[in-house]
C-alpha positions as MATLAB code, in Angstrom:
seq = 'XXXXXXXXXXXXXXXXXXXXXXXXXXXXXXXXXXXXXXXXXXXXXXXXXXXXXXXXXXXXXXXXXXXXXXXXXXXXXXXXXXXXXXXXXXXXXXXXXXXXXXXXXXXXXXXXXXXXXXXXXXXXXXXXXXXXXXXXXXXXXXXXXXXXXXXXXXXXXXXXXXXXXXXXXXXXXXXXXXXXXXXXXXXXXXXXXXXXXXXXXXXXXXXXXXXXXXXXXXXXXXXXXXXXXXXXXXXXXXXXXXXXXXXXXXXXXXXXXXXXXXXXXXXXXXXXXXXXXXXXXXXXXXXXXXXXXXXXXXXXXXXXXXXXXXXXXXXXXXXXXXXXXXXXXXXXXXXXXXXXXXXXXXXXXXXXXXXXXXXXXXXXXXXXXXXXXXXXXXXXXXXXXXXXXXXXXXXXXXXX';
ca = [
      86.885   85.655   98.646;
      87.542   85.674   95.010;
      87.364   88.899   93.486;
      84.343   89.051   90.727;
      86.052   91.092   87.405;
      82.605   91.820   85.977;
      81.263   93.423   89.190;
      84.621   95.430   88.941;
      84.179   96.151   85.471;
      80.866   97.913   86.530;
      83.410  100.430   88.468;
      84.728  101.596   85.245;
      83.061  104.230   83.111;
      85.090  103.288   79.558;
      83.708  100.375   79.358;
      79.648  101.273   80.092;
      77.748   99.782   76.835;
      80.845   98.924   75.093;
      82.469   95.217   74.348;
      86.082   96.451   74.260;
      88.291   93.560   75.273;
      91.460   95.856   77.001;
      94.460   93.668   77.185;
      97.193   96.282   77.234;
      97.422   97.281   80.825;
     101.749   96.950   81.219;
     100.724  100.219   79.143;
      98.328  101.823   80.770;
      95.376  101.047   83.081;
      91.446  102.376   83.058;
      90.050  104.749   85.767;
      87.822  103.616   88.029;
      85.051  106.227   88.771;
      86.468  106.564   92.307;
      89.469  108.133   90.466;
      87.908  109.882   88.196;
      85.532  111.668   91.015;
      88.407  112.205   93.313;
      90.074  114.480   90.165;
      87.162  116.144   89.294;
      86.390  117.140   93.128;
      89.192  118.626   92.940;
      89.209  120.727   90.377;
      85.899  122.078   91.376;
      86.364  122.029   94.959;
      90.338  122.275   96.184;
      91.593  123.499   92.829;
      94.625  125.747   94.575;
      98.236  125.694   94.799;
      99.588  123.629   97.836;
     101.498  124.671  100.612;
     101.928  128.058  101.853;
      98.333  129.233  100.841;
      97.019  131.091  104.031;
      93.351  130.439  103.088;
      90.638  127.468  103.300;
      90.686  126.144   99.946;
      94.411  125.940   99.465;
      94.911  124.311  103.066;
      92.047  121.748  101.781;
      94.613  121.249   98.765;
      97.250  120.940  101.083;
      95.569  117.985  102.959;
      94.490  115.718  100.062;
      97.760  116.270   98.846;
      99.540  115.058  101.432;
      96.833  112.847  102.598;
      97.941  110.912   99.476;
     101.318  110.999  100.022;
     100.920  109.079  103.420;
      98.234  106.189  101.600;
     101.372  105.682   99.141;
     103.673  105.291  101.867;
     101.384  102.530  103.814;
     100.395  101.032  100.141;
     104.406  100.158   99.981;
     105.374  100.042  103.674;
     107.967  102.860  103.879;
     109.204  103.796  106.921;
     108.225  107.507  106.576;
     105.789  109.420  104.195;
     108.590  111.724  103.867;
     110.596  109.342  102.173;
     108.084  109.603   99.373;
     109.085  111.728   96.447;
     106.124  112.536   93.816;
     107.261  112.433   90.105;
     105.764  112.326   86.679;
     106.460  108.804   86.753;
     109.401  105.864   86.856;
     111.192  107.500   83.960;
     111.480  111.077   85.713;
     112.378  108.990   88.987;
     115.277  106.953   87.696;
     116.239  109.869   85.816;
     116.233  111.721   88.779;
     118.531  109.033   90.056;
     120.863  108.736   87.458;
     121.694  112.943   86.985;
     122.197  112.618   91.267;
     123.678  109.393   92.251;
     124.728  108.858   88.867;
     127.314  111.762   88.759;
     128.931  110.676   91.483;
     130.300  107.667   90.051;
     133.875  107.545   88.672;
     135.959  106.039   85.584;
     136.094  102.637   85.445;
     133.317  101.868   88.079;
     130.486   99.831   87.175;
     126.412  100.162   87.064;
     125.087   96.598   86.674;
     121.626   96.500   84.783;
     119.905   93.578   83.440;
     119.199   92.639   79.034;
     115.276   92.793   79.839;
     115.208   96.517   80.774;
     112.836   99.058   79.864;
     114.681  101.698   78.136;
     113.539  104.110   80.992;
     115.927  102.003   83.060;
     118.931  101.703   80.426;
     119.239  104.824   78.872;
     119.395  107.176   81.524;
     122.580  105.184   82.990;
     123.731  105.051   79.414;
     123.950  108.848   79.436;
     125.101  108.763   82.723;
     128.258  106.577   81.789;
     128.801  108.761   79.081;
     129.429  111.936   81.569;
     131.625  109.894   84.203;
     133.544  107.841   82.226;
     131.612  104.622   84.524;
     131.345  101.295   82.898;
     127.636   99.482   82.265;
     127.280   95.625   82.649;
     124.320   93.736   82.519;
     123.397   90.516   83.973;
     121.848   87.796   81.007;
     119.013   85.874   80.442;
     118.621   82.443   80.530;
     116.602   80.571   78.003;
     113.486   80.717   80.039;
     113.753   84.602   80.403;
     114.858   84.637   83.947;
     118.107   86.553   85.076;
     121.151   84.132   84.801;
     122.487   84.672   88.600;
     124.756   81.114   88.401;
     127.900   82.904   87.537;
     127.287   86.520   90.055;
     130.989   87.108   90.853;
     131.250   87.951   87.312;
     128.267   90.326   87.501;
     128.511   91.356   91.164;
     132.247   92.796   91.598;
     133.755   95.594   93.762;
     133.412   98.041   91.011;
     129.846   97.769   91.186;
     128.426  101.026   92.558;
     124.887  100.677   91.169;
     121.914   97.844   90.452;
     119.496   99.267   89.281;
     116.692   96.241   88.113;
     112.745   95.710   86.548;
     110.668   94.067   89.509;
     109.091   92.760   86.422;
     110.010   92.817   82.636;
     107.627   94.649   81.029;
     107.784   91.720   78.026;
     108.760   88.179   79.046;
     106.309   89.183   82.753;
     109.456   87.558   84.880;
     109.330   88.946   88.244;
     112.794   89.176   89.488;
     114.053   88.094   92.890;
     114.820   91.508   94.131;
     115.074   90.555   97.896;
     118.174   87.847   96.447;
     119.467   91.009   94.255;
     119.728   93.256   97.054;
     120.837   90.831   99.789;
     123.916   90.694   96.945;
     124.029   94.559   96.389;
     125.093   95.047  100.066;
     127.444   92.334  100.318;
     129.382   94.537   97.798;
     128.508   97.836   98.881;
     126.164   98.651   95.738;
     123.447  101.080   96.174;
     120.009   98.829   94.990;
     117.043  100.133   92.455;
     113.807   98.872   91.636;
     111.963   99.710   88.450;
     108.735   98.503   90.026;
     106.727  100.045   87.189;
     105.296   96.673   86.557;
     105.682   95.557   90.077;
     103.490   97.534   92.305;
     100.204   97.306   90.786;
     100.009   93.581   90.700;
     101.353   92.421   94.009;
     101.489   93.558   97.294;
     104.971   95.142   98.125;
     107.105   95.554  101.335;
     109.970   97.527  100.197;
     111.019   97.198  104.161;
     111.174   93.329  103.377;
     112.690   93.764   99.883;
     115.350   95.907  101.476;
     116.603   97.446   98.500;
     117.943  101.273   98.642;
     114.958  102.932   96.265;
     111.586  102.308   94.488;
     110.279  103.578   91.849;
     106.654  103.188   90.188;
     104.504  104.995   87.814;
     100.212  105.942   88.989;
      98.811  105.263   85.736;
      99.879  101.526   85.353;
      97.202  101.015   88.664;
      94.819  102.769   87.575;
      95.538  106.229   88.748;
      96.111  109.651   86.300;
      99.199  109.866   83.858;
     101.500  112.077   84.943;
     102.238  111.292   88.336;
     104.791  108.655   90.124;
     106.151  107.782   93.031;
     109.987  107.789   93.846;
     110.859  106.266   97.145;
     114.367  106.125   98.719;
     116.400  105.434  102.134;
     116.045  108.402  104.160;
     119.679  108.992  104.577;
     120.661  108.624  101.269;
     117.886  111.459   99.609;
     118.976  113.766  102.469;
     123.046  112.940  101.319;
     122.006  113.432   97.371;
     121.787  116.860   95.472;
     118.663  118.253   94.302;
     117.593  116.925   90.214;
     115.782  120.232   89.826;
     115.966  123.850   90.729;
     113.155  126.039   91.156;
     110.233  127.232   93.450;
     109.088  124.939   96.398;
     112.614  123.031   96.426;
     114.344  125.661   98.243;
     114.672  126.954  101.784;
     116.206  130.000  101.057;
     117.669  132.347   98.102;
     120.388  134.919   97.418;
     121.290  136.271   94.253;
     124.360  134.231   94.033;
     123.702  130.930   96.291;
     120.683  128.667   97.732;
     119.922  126.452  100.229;
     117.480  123.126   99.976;
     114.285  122.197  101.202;
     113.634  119.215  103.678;
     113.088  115.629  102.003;
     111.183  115.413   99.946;
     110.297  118.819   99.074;
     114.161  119.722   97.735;
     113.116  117.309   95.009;
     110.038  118.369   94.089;
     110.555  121.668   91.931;
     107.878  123.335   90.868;
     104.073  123.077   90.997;
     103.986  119.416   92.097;
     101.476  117.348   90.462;
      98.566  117.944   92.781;
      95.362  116.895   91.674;
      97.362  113.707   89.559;
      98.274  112.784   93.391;
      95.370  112.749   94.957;
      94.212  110.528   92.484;
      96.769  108.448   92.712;
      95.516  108.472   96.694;
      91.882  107.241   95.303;
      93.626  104.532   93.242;
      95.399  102.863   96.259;
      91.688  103.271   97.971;
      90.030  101.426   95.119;
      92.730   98.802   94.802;
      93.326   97.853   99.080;
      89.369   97.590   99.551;
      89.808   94.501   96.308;
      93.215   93.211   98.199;
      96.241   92.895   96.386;
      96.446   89.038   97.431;
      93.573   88.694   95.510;
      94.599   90.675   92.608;
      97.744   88.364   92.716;
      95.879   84.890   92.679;
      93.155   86.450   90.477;
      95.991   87.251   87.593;
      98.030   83.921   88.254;
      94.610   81.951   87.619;
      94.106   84.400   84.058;
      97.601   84.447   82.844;
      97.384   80.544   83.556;
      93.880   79.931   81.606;
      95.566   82.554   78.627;
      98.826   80.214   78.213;
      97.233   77.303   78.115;
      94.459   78.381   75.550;
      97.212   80.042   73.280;
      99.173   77.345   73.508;
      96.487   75.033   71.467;
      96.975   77.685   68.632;
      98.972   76.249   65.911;
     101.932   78.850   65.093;
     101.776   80.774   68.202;
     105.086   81.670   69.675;
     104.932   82.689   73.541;
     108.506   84.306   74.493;
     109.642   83.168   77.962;
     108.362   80.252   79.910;
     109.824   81.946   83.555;
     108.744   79.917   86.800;
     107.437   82.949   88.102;
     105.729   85.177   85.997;
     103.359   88.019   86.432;
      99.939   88.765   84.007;
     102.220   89.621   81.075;
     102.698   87.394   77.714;
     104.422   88.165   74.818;
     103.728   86.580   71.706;
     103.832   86.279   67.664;
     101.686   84.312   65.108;
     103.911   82.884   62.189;
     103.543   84.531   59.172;
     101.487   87.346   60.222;
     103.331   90.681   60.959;
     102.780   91.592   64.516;
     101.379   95.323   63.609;
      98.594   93.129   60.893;
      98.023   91.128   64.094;
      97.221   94.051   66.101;
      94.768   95.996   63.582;
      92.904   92.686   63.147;
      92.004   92.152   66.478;
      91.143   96.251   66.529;
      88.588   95.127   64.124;
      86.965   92.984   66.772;
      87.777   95.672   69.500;
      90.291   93.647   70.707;
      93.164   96.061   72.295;
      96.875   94.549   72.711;
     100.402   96.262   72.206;
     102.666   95.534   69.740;
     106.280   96.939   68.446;
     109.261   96.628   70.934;
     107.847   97.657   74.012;
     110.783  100.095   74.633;
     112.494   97.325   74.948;
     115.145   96.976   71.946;
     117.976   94.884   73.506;
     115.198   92.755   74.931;
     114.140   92.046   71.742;
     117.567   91.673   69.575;
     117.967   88.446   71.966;
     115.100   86.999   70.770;
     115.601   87.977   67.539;
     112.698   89.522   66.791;
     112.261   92.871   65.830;
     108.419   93.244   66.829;
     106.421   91.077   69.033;
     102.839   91.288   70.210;
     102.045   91.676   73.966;
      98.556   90.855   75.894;
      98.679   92.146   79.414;
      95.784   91.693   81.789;
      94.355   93.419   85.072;
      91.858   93.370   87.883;
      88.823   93.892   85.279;
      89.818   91.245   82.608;
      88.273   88.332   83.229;
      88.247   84.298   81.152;
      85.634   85.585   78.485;
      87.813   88.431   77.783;
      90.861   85.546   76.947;
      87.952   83.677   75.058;
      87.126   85.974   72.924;
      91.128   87.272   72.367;
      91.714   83.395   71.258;
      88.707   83.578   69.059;
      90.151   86.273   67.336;
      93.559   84.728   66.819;
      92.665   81.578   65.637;
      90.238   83.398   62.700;
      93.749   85.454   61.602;
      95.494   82.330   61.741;
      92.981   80.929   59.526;
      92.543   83.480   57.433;
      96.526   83.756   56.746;
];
C-alpha cells in the first residue's frame, strides 16, 4: 500500500500548525514523536549508566540499550548484534577506521576512494596517508555522475589495500553499485567500506548480500537523535584490529603499566556510550519498518521523479548529474542568482534547502562550481511540498 506523507507528517511534532516546506534531509531528518518519547522516557525513567549497575533502573538502561543494538543489527541484516559498534556517527566510524586499519598500511600501498566523497570519507584517509607514507587514488566520474568503472585495472591494482566508497553521494544522489565494488575488492584482496550515511535511511539494506567488509551510517539522517551512529564490521576483522580509544568500559583489565581489551564491540566503545541517543535510534528503526523501507524506496523514486521533471520546465535551472540510478537527492543552481540569495529567498517563503559545498569540495571543483543548491526529500515530503518549492523558484527567477 502506498505510504500517505501527510498522515506521516501528523507523526511529527515540528511541523504541528506550521507550513515549513523541509527539503534538506541528506542533512538532517525530523523526529517523529515515537523518538522523541522514547528519549524523554528515558531520561525520566532509565536515566542510569549502562552495564555493571547492580540495581533496577540501571539494568532497565542496560536492556533498552542493548535492545537497540539488536533492532540495528536486524534493520541491516548483520550476522551478530555484536558486530555492531555504536558511534557518534559515520565520521567518528570511518575515523575510527582509518587511525586502526589505516595504520597498518605501508609506503607505496594504495587506498582507492571515489571524486564524489564526503569529506568525512576523504580526509580521514588523507591524514592517514600522511602517517604511512600510503598512496590515495580515486576512481572518476563520468559525465552523468556515476563512477567510471570501464577502465578498473587502473583503479583496482594489487597495491590496493583499502575501498572505502559513498552508498550514495550526498550531491549528485548516485547510488553506487557496492555489491559490483566489493565483488572487485576481494578479487584483489582489498578490505571494502561503505559510507552508507545516505544509504541506509532510504533503502532497505542487506550488508550480508552487499558483502562488503564494514558499514557505516549516521541515526540522525533517519530520523533518530544527533550524536549517535552505527559502525558495523566482519567479526574477525574488529576482533584482529586495535582499539580507536582508550578509556573506561573498553577494557578487560588494568595495570599501571599495561591493559587488556574488552570483547567486540565493547573494546571500541570508550567511555559513557551514547545511551539514551541509542535507544532512540532503536525507536527510529521502529517507526521506519512499521512504514516499510520498499515503500519509502518507491515513495522517493515517484517524488524525486515528479521534482526533476517540474524543475526541469524552469528556464535557467541547472540539475548536476542525470545518474540512471539515483536516490531522493538533486543538486541544482539558477543562472544568475547566487546559490546562498537562492537559499534566503525561499527562507522567506519557509522553504528549507542546503546550499554551499556540501562538504564536498573536490565534488564540486569538477563541476566547476564553487556553490550549488541541494533539495533532498524524505518519508514526510510529499508533491505539494515540490509544488510549492517550484513556485518559489520560478518567482526568483522572475524577479532576477
Amino acid at each position: 500500500m502506498p505510504l500517505s506523507p501527510q498522515k506521516i507528517k501528523s507523526d511529527f511534532p515540528i511541523f504541528d500548525g506550521s507550513d515549513l516546506v523541509y527539503l534538506d534531509n541528506a542533512s538532517t531528518t525530523q523526529k517523529p514523536k515515537e523518538v522523541l518519547d522514547a528519549i524523554h522516557s528515558m531520561y525520566v525513567e532509565s536515566n542510569a549508566n549502562v552495564h555493571r549497575a547492580l540495581y533496577d533502573m540501571g539494568s532497565q538502561a542496560t536492556e533498552r540499550f542493548e535492545s537497540a543494538r539488536k533492532k540495528v543489527s536486524t534493520f541491516i541484516n548483520a550476522p551478530s548484534e555484536r558486530e555492531i559498534i555504536f558511534t557518534s556517527g559515520t565520521t567518528e566510524s570511518i575515523n575510527l577506521l582509518s587511525r586502526t586499519l589505516g595504520n597498518s598500511l605501508k609506503p607505496g600501498e594504495e587506498i582507492l576512494l571515489s571524486e564524489m566523497e564526503h569529506h568525512a570519507n576523504l580526509v580521514p584517509w588523507q591524514m592517514a596517508c600522511e602517517r604511512t607514507g600510503a598512496n590515495l587514488k580515486f576512481i572518476p566520474l563520468n559525465e552523468r555522475g556515476e563512477l567510471d568503472l570501464s577502465n578498473p585495472d587502473q583503479y583496482f591494482t594489487p597495491a590496493t589495500k583499502i575501498i572505502s566508497i559513498a552508498h550514495v553521494s550526498n550531491v549528485l544522489g548516485t547510488i553506487n553499485p557496492i555489491k559490483k565494488i566489493a565483488e572487485m575488492a576481494k578479487d584483489i584482496g582489498a578490505l571494502c567500506i561503505v559510507d552508507g550515511a545516505q544509504g541506509v535511511p532510504h533503502q532497505a539494506v542487506d550488508i550480508q548480500d552487499l558483502a562488503c567488509d564494514f558499514y557505516a551510517f549516521s541515526g540522525h539522517k533517519m530520523l533518530a537523535p544527533t550524536g549517535i551512529g552505527v559502525l558495523w564490521g566482519k567479526m574477525e576483522l574488529l576482533e584482529s584490529m586495535e582499539p580507536f580509544m582508550g578509556g573506561g568500559e573498553m577494557i578487560k583489565n588494568v595495570a599501571l603499566r599495561s591493559s587488556t581489551w574488552n570483547d567486540v564491540p565493547y573494546k571500541f566503545e570508550a567511555g559513557t556510550p551514547n545511551f539514551i541517543q541509542a535507544v532512540g535510534l532503536g525507536a527510529a528503526i521502529d517507526y521506519m519498518d512499521k512504514i516499510g523501507m520498499n515503500n519509502i524506496l518507491l515513495h522517493e523514486q515517484e517524488l524525486t521523479n515528479y521534482a526533476l521533471k517540474a524543475m526541469s520546465q524552469i528556464e535557467d535551472v541547472r540539475i548536476f548529474g542525470s545518474p540512471s540510478n539515483r536516490a531522493g537527492v538533486i543538486s541544482f543552481n539558477l543562472d544568475e542568482v547566487h546559490a546562498h540569495d537562492l537559499a534566503q529567498f525561499l527562507n522567506e517563503d519557509h522553504i528549507a534547502i542546503r546550499v554551499g559545498h556540501h562538504c564536498a569540495q573536490p565534488l564540486l571543483t569538477s563541476l566547476n562550481e564553487n556553490s550549488v543548491a541541494r533539495l533532498s526529500i524524505y518519508v514526510y515530503n510529499d508533491e505539494s511540498d515540490i509544488d510549492k518549492f517550484c513556485d518559489s523558484l520560478l518567482t526568483i527567477k522572475n524577479y532576477f
